[in-house]
N, C-alpha and C positions, 0 to 999 in steps of 0.2 A: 543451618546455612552453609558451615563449613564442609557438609558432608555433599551437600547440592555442586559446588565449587571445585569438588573432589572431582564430581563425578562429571563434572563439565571438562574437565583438564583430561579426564581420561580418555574420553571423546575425543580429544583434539589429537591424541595418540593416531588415528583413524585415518587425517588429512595429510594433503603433504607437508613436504619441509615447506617451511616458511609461510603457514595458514597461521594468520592472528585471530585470535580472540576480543574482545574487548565489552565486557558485562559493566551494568552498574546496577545495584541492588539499594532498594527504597528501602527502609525501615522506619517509623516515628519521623518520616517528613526531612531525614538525613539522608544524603547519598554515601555510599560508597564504591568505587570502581576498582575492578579489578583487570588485569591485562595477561595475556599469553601469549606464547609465539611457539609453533610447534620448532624444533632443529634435533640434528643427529642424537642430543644424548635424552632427547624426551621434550619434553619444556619449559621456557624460561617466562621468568616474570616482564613484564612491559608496560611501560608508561604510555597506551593507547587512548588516552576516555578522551584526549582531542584531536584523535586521527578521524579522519573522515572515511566514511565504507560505504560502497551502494548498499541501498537497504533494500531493493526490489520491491518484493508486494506492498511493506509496511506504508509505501507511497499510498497505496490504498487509505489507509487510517488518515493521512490530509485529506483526501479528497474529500472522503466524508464528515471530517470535522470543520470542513470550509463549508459543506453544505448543512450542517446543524447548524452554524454561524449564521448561516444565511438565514434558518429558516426562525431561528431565533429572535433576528432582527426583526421579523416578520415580511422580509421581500418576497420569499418563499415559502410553499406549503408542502410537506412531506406529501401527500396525494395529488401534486400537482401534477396533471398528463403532461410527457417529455416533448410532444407532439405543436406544444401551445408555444416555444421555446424554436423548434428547428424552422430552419429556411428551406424545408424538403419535409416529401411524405414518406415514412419509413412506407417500402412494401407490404400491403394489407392492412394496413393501418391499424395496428395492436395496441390495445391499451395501456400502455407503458407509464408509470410513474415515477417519479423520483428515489420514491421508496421500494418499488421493484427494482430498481436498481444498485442501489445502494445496500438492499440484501439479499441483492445475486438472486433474483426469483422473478426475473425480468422474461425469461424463457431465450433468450440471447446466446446463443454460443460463447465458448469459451473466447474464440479469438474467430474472426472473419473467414468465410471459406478460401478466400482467395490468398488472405496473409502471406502465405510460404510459393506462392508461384505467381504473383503478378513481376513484372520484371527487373523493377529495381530493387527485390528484396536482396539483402546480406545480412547472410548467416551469422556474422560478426556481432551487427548491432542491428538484429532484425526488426524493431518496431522503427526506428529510426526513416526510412522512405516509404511505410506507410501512410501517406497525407491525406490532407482534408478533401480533397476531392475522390479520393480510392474511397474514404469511409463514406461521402453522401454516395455515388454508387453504387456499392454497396448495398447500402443501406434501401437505400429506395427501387433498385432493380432488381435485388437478387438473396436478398437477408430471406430464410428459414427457420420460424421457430421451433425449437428444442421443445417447448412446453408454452401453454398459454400464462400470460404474466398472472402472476400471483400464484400460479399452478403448485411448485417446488421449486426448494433449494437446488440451483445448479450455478459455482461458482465460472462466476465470467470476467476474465481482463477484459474483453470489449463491454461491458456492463458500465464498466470502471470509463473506461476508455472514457465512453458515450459521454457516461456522466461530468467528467472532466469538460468535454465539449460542450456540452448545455450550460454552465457553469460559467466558459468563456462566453458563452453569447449572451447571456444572460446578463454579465455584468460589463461586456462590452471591453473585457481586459484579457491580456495572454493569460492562463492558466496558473505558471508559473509565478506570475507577480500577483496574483493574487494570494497564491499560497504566502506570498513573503511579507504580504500587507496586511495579510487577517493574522497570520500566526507564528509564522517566524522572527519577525521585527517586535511585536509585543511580546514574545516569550524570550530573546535575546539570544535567538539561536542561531549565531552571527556566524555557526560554519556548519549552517544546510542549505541546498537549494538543489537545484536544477543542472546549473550552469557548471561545470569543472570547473572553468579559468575563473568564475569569481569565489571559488571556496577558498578562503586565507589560511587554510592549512594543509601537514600532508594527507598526501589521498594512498589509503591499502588501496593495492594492484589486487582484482579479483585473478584466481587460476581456475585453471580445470582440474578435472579429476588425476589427471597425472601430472600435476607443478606446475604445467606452464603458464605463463601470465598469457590471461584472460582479453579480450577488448572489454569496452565499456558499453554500455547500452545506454541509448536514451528512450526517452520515452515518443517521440513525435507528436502525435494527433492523439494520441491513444495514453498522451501523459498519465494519467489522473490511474494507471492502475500500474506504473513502472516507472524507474529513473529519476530519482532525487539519492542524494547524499545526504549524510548526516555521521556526525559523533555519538557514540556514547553518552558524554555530556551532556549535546545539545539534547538529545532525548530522554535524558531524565528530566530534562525541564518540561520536557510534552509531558512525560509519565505524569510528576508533580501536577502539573496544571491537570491534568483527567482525576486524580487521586481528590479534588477538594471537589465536596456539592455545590456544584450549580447548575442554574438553570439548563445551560448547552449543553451542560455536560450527562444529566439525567437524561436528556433527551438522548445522548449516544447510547445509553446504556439499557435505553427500551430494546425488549425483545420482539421482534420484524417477523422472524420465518425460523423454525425448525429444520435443522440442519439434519438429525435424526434423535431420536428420544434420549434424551440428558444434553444436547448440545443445541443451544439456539446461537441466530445472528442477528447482529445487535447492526447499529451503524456503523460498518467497519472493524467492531470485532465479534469475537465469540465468546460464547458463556459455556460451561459446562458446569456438570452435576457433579462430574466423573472424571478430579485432576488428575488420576493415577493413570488415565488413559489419554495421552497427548497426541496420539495417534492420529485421531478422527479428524484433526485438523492439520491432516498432510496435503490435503489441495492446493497445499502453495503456504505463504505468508500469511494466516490469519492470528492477529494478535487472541491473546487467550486473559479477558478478563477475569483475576484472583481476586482481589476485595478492594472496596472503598476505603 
């Protein structure tokens, strides 16, 4: 582990000044956390594992684990058409399931064609004025499938998005409070959510590729595949909680769809044959299940 830790810090040589780190490593059901901070003479150690940091895709992994929740309860059925849920008809009306979406095999593009040029996009925090009426639109006059549902693996934030949506309507609550009511409230992870102003600790300022401080993104309509926060901490408590057999949690860990031979998707993460190659999963933020 000490050599893994090594070689994390040396990466961090790579970013600019003032790029944190902030890891915590499970072992035998113990956590450990460690902290970084790159500056001029290399890097220093930091007490971060209760800093708050957008986690981008890993949003993804709630989404999905609120709808194993669900379907656990038995409100929902992983083969449930997404179609029996919306207040609209997706155009052509595709077979679309919960489970095609949830492993990205929906045939859905990556992100809406219109995304980057309807007129209130900003480039700053571009999902942000994408709303619920641009995605029925959307959806019902002008959506193109990539591939027929269940066809192949093609990772999609609007997959994510949708699912997020169906999820709201489904249970008749914002998104977001539902994340905090299935699983951040029972896991105690009193500095994740959605919201900046109610996270009770500090938030890392994300940069760009050249130092300068970043804006924030949220996620809008399209939550469920971008923009929540979280610690270190509070995600070793997710980690922990995924780490013990149960029921919901077997059910994340079925394999869905082939990503390509040695890599499948799971609900929200991925599995591989082939740890040596971490590669395969650069499509963005896909967690990489190691072991039970």
């Amino acid at each position: 582990m000490n050599n893994v830790i090594r070689q994390i810090k040396d990466a961090l040589l790579l970013f600019p000044e003032q790029t944190q780190l902030a890891i915590s490593v499970i072992k035998h059901q113990k956590v450990i956390h460690y902290g970084f901070v790159k500056n001029s003479d290399g890097t220093s150690v930091i007490n971060n594992a209760e800093a708050a940091f957008e986690i981008g895709s890993i949003t993804k992994v709630f989404t999905a684990t609120l709808l194993a929740l669900m379907i656990e309860s038995g409100k929902l059925c992983l083969d449930d058409p997404i179609e029996k849920f919306l207040p609209f008809t997706i155009k052509g009306k595709p077979a679309i399931t919960l489970k095609h979406l949830v492993s990205h095999t929906s045939g859905l593009p990556r992100l809406p064609s219109d995304f980057f040029s309807h007129p209130d996009y900003l480039a700053s925090n571009p999902y942000l004025n994408y709303n619920e009426q641009r995605l029925i639109t959307y959806l019902s006059e002008y959506i193109e499938l990539e591939s027929s549902p269940g066809e192949q693996f093609s990772y999609s934030n609007l997959g994510y998005g949708l699912l997020s949506y169906v999820l709201t309507i489904f249970n008749d609550q914002l998104f977001e409070k539902l994340i905090e009511k299935y699983i951040l409230l029972p896991l105690k992870m009193h500095h994740s959510g959605f919201n900046r102003k109610s996270i009770k600790t500090s938030i890392v300022k994300g940069m760009d590729s050249q130092g300068a401080i970043a804006s924030s993104w949220d996620g809008g309509v399209l939550s469920g595949c971008v923009g929540m926060l979280s610690t270190s901490s509070d995600l070793s408590k997710f980690a922990l909680q995924m780490l013990k057999p149960k029921k919901v949690d077997n059910l994340q860990l079925q394999v869905l769809a082939e990503i390509r031979p040695g890599a499948s998707m799971c609900m929200g993460w991925a599995r591989s044959s082939a740890l040596q190659e971490p590669e395969i999963f650069g499509m963005e933020a896909v967690p990489l299940v190691l072991a039970r």
